[in-house]
C-alpha positions in Angstrom: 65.0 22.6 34.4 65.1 19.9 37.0 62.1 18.6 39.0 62.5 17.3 42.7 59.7 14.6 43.7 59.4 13.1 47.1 57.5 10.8 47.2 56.1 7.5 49.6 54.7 4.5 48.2 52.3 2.8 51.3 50.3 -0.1 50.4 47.7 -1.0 52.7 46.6 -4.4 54.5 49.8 -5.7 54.2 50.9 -6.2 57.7 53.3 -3.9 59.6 56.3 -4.8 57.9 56.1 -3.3 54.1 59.4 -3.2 53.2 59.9 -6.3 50.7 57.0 -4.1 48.6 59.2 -0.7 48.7 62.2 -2.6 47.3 60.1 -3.3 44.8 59.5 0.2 43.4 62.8 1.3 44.7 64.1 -1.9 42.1 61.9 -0.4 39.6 63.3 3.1 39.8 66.8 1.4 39.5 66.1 -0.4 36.9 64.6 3.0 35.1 68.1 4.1 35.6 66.5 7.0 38.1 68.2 9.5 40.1 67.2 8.9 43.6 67.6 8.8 47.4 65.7 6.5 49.7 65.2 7.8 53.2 63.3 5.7 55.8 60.0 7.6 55.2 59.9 8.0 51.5 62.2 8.2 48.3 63.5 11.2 46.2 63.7 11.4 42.5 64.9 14.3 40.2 63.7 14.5 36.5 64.4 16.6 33.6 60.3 17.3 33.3 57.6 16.8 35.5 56.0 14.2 32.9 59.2 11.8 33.0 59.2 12.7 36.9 55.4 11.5 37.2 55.7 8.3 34.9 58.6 7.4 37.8 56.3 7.3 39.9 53.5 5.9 38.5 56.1 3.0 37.8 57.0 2.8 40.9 53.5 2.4 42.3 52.4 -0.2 40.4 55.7 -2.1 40.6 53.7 -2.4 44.5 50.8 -3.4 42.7 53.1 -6.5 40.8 54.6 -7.2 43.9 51.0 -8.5 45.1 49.5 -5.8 46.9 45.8 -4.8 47.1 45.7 -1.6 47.7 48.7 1.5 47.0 48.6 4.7 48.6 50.9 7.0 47.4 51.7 10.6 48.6 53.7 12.9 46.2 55.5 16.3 46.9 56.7 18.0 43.6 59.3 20.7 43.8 59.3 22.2 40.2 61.4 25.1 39.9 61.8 27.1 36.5 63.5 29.9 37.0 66.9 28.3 38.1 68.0 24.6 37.7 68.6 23.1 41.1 69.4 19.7 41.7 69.4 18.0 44.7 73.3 17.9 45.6 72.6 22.0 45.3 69.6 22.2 47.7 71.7 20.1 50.2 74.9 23.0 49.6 72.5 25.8 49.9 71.1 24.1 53.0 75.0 23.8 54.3 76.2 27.0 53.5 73.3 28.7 55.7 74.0 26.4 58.0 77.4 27.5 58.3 76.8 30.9 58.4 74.3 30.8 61.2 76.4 28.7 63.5 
């Protein structure tokens, strides 16, 4: 099965500007060889299992850590469906095709 997680990466007392310490767990994810998507408001991975899915994660947030921040706060969304594999290039083509048919 595949599992979808969204998640955002904030660390805290860093000024308003926190983008140098996102590229670093965005890096990290690269270097993990992760599928992802960055958006402006968080970043989108899809796993095999939700154990590989969370270890991303976890890499990712302490990649902030490294980076020299205090204090991480991260915010995760898991979509973990099991009875059909969906990726997200389908989701998007589900999305498109209803879409379509509405308008």
């Amino acid at each position: 099965m595949v599992v979808i997680v969204e998640f955002s990466v904030v660390p805290l007392g860093e000024g308003t500007s926190v983008s140098r310490f996102v590229a670093k767990a965005v890096k990290e994810l690269e270097e993990r060889g992760v599928k992802h998507v960055t958006t402006p408001m968080s970043t989108i991975i899809e796993e095999d299992d939700l154990e590989s899915a969370l270890q991303h994660v976890r890499a990712a947030h302490e990649a902030v850590f490294k980076a020299g921040a205090k204090r991480v706060i991260t915010v995760i969304k898991i979509d973990d469906r099991r009875d059909v594999k969906r990726t997200m290039e389908d989701k998007l083509k589900s999305l498109e095709k209803a879409w379509a048919e509405d308008y």
